[in-house]
C-alpha positions in Angstrom: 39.6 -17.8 16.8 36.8 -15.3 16.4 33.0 -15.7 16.2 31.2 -13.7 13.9 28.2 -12.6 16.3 25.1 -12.1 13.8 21.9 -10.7 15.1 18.9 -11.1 13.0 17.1 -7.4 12.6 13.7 -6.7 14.0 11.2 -7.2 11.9 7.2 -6.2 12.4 4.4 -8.5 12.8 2.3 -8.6 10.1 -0.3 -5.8 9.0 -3.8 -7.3 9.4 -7.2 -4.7 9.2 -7.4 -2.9 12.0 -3.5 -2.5 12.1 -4.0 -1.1 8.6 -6.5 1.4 10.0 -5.2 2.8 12.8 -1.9 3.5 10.8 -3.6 5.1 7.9 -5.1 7.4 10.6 -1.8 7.9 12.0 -0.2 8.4 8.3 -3.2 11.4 8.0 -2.5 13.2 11.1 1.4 13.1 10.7 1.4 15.0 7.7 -0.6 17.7 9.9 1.8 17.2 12.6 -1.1 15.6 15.1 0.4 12.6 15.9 3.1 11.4 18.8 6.5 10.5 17.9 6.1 7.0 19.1 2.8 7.0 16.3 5.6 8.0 13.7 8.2 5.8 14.4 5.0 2.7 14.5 4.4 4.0 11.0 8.0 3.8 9.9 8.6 0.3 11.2 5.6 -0.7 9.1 6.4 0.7 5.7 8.7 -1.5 4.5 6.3 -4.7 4.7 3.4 -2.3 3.6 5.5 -1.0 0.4 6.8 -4.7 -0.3 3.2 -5.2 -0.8 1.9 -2.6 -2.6 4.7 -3.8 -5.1 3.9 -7.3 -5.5 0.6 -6.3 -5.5 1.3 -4.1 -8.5 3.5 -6.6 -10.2 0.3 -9.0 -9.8 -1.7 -6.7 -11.7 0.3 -6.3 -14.2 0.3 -9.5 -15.5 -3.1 -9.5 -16.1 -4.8 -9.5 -19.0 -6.0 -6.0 -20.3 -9.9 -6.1 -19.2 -12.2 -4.0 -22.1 -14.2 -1.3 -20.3 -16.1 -0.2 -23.2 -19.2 -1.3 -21.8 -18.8 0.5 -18.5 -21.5 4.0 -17.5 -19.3 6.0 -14.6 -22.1 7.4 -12.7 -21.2 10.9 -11.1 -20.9 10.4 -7.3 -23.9 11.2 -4.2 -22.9 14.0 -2.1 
C-alpha cells in the first residue's frame, strides 16, 4: 500500500502598503540591474498574487458602467 505524500506549495503572505512599496522600488532598480538577487527572487514570489489582482481588478472595472467624461477640463500638469 502506498501513500500519496502531497505537500502544499509555498505561498506569499499578503501584499499590504509598504510591501507594495519597497517592491515597486525593487521592480525599478532590477530592470537597471541595482538590485540583489535575493530582491529579485522577493519580487518573483510576489507576482503571482500581485498579477491575480491586477486581473480581478480589471475584470471589476469592466463591468462598470461606461462613466460620460464630456464635462471633464484636463489641466496640463505643474513642473
Amino acid at each position: 500500500m502506498t501513500f500519496a505524500l502531497s505537500v502544499p506549495l509555498a505561498r506569499p503572505r499578503p501584499v499590504d502598503d509598504r510591501t507594495l512599496a519597497t517592491l515597486r522600488r525593487v521592480a525599478h532598480d532590477a530592470a537597471f540591474g541595482e538590485c540583489t538577487s535575493a530582491e529579485v527572487e522577493w519580487l518573483l514570489s510576489t507576482a503571482g498574487p500581485l498579477l491575480d489582482e491586477l486581473a480581478r481588478r480589471r475584470a471589476a472595472m469592466a463591468g462598470l458602467p461606461p462613466i460620460d467624461l464630456s464635462n471633464v477640463v484636463i489641466l496640463d500638469a505643474v513642473r
